[in-house]
C-alpha positions, 0 to 999 in steps of 0.5 A, a space after each residue: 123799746 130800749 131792752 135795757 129799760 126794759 129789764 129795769 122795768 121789770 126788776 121795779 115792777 115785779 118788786 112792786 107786783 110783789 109788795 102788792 100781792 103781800 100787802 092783799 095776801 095779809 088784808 085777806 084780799 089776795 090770791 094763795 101764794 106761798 109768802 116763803 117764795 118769791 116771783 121768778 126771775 125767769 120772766 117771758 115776754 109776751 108782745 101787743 100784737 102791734 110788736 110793742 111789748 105788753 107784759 111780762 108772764 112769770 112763774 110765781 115760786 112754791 105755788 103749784 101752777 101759777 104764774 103773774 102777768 106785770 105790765 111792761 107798757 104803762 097803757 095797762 094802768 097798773 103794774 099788776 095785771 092778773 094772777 092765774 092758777 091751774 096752768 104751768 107756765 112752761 114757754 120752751 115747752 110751748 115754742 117747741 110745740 108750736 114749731 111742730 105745729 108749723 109746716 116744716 118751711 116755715 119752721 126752718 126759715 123762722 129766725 125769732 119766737 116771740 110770745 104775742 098777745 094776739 086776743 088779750 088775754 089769750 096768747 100765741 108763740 109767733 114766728 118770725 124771719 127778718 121781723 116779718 111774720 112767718 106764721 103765729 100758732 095759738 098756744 094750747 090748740 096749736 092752730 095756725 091764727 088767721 090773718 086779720 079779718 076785714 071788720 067795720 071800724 064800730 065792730 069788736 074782734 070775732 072769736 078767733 081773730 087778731 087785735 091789738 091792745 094798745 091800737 084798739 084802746 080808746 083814746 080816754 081810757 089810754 090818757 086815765 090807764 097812763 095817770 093810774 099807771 105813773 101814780 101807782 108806780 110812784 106810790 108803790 115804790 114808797 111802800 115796798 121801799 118800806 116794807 124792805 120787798 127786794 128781789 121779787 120776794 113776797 114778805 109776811 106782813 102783820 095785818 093790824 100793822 097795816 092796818 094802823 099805818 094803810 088804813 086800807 078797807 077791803 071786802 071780797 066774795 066769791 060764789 057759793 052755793 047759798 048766801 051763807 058763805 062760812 059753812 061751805 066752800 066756793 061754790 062754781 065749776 070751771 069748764 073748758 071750752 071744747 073748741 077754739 071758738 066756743 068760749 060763749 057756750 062754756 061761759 054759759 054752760 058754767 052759769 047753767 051749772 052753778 043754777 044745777 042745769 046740767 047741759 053739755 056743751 054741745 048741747 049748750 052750743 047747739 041752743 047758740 047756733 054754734 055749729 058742731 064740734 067737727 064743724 065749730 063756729 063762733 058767736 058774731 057780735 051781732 047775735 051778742 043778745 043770743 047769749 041771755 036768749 040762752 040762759 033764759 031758754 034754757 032754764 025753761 024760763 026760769 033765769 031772768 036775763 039782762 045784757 048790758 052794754 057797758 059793765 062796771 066794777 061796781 055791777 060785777 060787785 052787786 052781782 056777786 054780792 047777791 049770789 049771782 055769776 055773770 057771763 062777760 065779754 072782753 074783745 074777741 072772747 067770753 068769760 065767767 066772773 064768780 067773785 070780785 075783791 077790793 081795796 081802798 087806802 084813803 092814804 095810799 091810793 096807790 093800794 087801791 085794787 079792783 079785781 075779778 075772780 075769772 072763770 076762763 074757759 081758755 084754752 080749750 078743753 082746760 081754761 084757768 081761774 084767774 084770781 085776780 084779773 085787775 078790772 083796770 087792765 081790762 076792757 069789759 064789752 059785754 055782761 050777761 047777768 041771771 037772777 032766778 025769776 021769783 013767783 
């Protein structure tokens, strides 16, 4: 990709990432940011594991511990991927240690550092000399990534393993995420052009304005405790997952503990088949169904559980509107999902906005609340719901 181009897609790109998040900040939609700040020019980078660039990862201004993903290749359907908070986003910090991570012939021949989105969303700093790989090393556990491992063309990437996005995209979702892509560019031009939104800044826009001119309707719900969410505020843990393979048993463990089921991890990963914390394994694909097994033992049969193979927005929504929160499951890795907003202009369509509050235990002993995962930038493999069984 031309880096010229690429430059100008981001300067557009963050303004329209910009304009979306004012526009969802003054519907009551949005994610906590600082409307006095802007999105920070200093953008990273980060690459498909295919060497094609993915998205670029900034800091988002006066807001502590937070940072935007903005699309840089249009197969993600949208400028605006995620918003993250509760982790610094701190790239050189990351590259060094990295490098200390990597045997000192590698470190010394290495001529290029890039930052590869090797499992999306999880992401690590590669190596390179002459363009060619000398070694990747995963950001936060700063373990060496292994080569790809051999796999049948139907089965989804382990826990730790390399994929590519944008190779491994169905077809149909592509040529849908390329339409949405090109439509919500177009119109989200037009907006910021009128709102006046430059140079990445956010702007504090009246909300009935908005609402005589975008017609928008938007809802939101995020966990509580009970189904009464005026009187007390969200209700749900994150946990970090203790191991580089272990996110099932933490997204588990985060749905036991929003019913008061207090397991440790280990304990929860024992129950999975997980192996030990010294001696750590993933869940196979093959043994998805382990995940409701779990939930369901484990609450001495007290969670009815149900896995469901091709999860929508409008499940996730239904979930959470009855107070539930789900374990999902994206290529190569396992979340928790504890809230959901949307937004529907009839007039602007551009401004429509599916998203998810994600609870992900990566990177371990951590994780990070993202709030909001664009739900079409995604691909949801899997969901396991629980609902308590009634007598």
């Amino acid at each position: 990709m031309d880096t010229s181009a690429s430059a100008d897609d981001l300067a557009r790109n963050a303004n329209l990432v910009a304009c979306q998040l004012s526009i969802l900040t003054a519907l009551g939609a949005g994610p906590v940011v600082d409307l006095r700040a802007r999105i920070s020019k200093a953008a990273t980078l980060v690459y498909d594991i295919n060497g094609e660039p993915l998205f670029w990862r900034s800091v988002i201004e006066r807001t502590p511990d937070s940072y935007v993903d903005i699309a840089a290749h249009p197969a993600l359907g949208s400028p605006l991927v995620a918003v993250s908070h509760g982790l610094a986003w701190t790239p050189d910090a990351f590259v060094e240690q990295a490098r200390r991570a990597l045997p000192k012939r590698a470190a010394a021949s290495a001529d290029e550092v890039r930052f590869v989105a090797y499992s999306f969303p999880k992401v690590a700093v590669q190596f390179l000399k002459d363009g060619a790989e000398v070694a990747m090393v995963e950001l936060f556990t700063w373990s060496l990534v292994p080569e790809r491992y051999d796999r049948a063309k139907d089965e989804p990437p382990g826990n730790f393993e390399r994929w590519s996005y944008l190779d491994e995209q169905p077809a149909r979702r592509r040529r849908a995420n390329l339409r949405r892509y090109a439509e919500r560019v177009e119109g989200l031009t037009e907006i910021a052009g009128r709102l006046e939104i430059r140079d990445r800044r956010f702007v504090d826009i009246d909300a009935t304005s908005l609402f005589d001119w975008l017609r928008p309707r938007t809802d939101s719900r995020e966990l509580h405790y009970s189904g009464r969410a005026g009187d007390h505020s969200t209700c749900y843990e994150l946990r970090g997952q203790e191991t580089n393979v272990w996110c099932v048993a933490a997204s588990v463990q985060m749905v036991l503990d929003f019913y008061r089921y207090d397991y440790d991890q280990t304990r929860v990963a024992s129950q999975l088949g997980l192996g030990t914390k010294a001696n750590p394994s993933g869940l196979p694909y093959t043994r998805d169904g382990d995940t409701a097994t779990a939930l369901h033992v484990m609450s001495n049969n007290s969670l009815t559980t149900v896995m469901n193979t091709s999860p929508t927005f409008a499940q996730y929504r239904s979930e959470i509107l009855a107070n539930r929160p789900l374990v999902s499951f994206v290529p190569g890795h396992s979340r928790s999902v504890a809230g959901y907003t949307r937004t529907i202009s009839p007039l602007f369509p551009s401004l429509n906005f599916n998203g998810l509050l994600v609870f992900d235990p990566w990177p371990p002993n951590a994780g990070v609340i993202t709030r909001w995962e664009n739900y079409d930038t995604q691909t949801y493999r899997r969901t396991f719901t629980a609902h308590v069984t009634l007598v």
